[in-house]
Structures are given as C-alpha cells and as structure tokens.
TORKOL-4160 file (C-alpha; in steps of 0.2 Angstrom, whole numbers, padded with zeros to 4 digits, m for minus):
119
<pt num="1" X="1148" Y="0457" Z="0162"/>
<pt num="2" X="1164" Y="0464" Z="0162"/>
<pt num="3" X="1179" Y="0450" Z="0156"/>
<pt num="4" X="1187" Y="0453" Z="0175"/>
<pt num="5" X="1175" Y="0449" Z="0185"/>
<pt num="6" X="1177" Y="0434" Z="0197"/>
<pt num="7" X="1169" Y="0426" Z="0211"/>
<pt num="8" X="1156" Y="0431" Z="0221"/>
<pt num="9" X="1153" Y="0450" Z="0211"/>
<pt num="10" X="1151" Y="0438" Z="0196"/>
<pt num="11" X="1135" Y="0428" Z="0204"/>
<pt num="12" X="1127" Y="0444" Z="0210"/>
<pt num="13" X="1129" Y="0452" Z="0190"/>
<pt num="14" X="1125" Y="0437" Z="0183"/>
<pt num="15" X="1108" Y="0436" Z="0196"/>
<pt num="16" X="1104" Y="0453" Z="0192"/>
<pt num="17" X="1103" Y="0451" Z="0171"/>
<pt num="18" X="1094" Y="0437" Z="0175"/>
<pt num="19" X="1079" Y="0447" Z="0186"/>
<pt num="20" X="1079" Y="0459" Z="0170"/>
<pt num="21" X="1076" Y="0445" Z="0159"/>
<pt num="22" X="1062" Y="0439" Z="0169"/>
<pt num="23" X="1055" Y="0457" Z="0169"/>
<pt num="24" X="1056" Y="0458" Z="0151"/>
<pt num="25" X="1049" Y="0442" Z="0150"/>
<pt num="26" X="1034" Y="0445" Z="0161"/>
<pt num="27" X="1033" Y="0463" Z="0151"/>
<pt num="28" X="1034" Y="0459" Z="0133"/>
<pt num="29" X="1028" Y="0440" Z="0134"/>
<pt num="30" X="1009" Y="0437" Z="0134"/>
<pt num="31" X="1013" Y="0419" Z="0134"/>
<pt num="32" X="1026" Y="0417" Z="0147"/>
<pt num="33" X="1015" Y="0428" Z="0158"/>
<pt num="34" X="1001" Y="0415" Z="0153"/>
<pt num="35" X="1012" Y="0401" Z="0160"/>
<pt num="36" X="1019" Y="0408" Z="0175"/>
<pt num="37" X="1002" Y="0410" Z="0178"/>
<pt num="38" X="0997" Y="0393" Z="0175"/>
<pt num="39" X="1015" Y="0386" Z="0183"/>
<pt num="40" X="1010" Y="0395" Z="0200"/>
<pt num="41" X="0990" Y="0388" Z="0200"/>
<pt num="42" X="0993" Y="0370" Z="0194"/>
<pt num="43" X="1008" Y="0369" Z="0207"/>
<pt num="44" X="0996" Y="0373" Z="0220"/>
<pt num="45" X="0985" Y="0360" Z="0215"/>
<pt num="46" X="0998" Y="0349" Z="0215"/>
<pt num="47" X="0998" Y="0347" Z="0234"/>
<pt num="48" X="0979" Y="0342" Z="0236"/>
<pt num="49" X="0983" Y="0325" Z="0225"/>
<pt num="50" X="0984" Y="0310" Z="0228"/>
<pt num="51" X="1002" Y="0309" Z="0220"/>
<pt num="52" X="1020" Y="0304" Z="0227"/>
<pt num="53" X="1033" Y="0318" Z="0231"/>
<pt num="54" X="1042" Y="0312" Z="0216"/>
<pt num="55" X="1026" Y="0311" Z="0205"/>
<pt num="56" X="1022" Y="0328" Z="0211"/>
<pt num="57" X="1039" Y="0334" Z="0207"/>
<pt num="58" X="1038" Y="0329" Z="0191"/>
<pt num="59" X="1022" Y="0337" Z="0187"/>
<pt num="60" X="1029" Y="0351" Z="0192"/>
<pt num="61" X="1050" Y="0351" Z="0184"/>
<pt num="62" X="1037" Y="0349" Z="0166"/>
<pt num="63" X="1029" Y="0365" Z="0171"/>
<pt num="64" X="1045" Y="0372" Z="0174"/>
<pt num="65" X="1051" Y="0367" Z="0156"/>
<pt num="66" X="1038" Y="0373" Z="0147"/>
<pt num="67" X="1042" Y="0390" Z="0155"/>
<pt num="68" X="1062" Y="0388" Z="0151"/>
<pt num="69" X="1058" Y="0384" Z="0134"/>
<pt num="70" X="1047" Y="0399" Z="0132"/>
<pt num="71" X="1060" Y="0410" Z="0138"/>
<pt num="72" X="1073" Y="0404" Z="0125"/>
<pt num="73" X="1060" Y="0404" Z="0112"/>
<pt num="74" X="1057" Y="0423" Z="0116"/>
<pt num="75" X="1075" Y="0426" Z="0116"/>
<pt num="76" X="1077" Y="0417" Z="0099"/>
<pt num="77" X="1063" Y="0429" Z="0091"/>
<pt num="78" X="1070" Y="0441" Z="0098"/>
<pt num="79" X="1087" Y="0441" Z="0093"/>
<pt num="80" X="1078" Y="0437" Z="0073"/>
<pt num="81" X="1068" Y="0451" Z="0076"/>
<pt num="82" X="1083" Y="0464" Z="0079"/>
<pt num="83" X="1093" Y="0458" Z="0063"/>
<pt num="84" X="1077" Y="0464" Z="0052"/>
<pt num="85" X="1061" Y="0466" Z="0051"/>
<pt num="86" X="1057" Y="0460" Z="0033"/>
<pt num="87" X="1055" Y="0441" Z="0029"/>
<pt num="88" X="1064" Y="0428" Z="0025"/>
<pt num="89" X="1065" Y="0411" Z="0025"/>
<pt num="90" X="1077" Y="0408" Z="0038"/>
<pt num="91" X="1068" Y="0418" Z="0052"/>
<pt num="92" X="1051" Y="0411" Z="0049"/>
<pt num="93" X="1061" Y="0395" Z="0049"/>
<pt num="94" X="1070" Y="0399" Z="0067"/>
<pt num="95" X="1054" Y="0408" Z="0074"/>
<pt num="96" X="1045" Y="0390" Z="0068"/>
<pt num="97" X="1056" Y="0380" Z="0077"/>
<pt num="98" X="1057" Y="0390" Z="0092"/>
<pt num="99" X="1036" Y="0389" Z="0092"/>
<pt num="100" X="1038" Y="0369" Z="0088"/>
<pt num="101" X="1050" Y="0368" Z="0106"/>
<pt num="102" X="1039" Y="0377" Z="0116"/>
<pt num="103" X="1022" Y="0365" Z="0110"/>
<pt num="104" X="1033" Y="0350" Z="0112"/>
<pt num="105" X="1038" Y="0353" Z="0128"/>
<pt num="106" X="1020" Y="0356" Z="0132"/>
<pt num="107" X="1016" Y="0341" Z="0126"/>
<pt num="108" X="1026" Y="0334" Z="0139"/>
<pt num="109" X="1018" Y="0341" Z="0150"/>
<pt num="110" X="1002" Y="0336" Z="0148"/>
<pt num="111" X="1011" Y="0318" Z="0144"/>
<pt num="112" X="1018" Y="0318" Z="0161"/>
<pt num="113" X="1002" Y="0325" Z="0169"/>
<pt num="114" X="0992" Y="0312" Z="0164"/>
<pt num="115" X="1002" Y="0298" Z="0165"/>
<pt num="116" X="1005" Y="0302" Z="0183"/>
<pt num="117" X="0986" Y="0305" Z="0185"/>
<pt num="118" X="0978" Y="0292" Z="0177"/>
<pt num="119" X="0991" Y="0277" Z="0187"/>
C-alpha cells in the first residue's frame, strides 16, 4: 500500500492483497486447500447436531484457527524459502515451529470437538 493512503481506498487495498493471499493460498497450499475443504464440510455438519449456538460456534471459530494458523505457517515458509534454498538450522527450526502451530492448533480442535460432543 502506498504510505498515503487513508480511509476507505485503504480497506478496499487492504481487501484486495488479502483475496490474493487466499488465491495463493488455495494455489500453492495442499494443506490449506485440504482444510478449507474440511472447514466447509464439518461446518455443515455442524447444524444437524444436537449442540448449542455457542457450542456450535465454537466448533466452528476451532476450525477457523486451524486454517489462520495454516496461512501464517505458509507465509512463514515462505518467506524462509525466499532467503535461500540451502539448509540451515534456523530455517528448519522456523519451518518446525511453524508445522508445531499448525498441529497444536488442531489439536484444539479435535479438543474442542470432542468435549462439545461427548457432554
């Protein structure tokens, strides 16, 4: 974005690098394709549960973390893969972590699935 830009100009940029992240996303991301995948079925069967409107948005906000978390995790490797593409111990380290957020927030998920479906 260009440093001047204000107000309503600003939303609509920002709205638009977001759509091409999402297309990059959806492009270069067999995992996050996997989850939005996932995000949009298991939402679905979401509203033929016995569960609250809060219990049932709660299933769904975990979904919705595991693909947040994806997306930075992709933007993390691929900012480590831009600096180089030979090894080294702090990008294996940053690419390990970035794989460790993405499990742990699914993780959650499955935490919060089950806890909501097995009360």
């Amino acid at each position: 974005m260009k440093p001047g830009e204000k107000g309503l100009q600003r939303v609509l940029d920002a709205t638009g690098y977001s759509v091409q992240g999402l297309k990059a996303a959806w492009k270069y991301e067999e995992a996050f394709r996997m989850e939005i995948i996932l995000l949009i079925m298991l939402t679905g069967i979401t509203f033929f549960l016995p569960v609250s409107k809060m219990e049932q948005l709660a299933m769904i906000a975990s979904l919705f973390l595991v693909v947040i978390v994806e997306l930075l995790n992709s933007a993390l490797e691929a900012v480590v893969d831009r600096i180089g593409s030979d090894l080294h111990e702090l990008s294996g380290r940053a690419k390990d972590i970035g794989s460790a957020a993405v499990f742990v927030s699914m993780i959650f998920a499955g935490i919060t699935w089950l806890v909501v479906l097995v009360n």
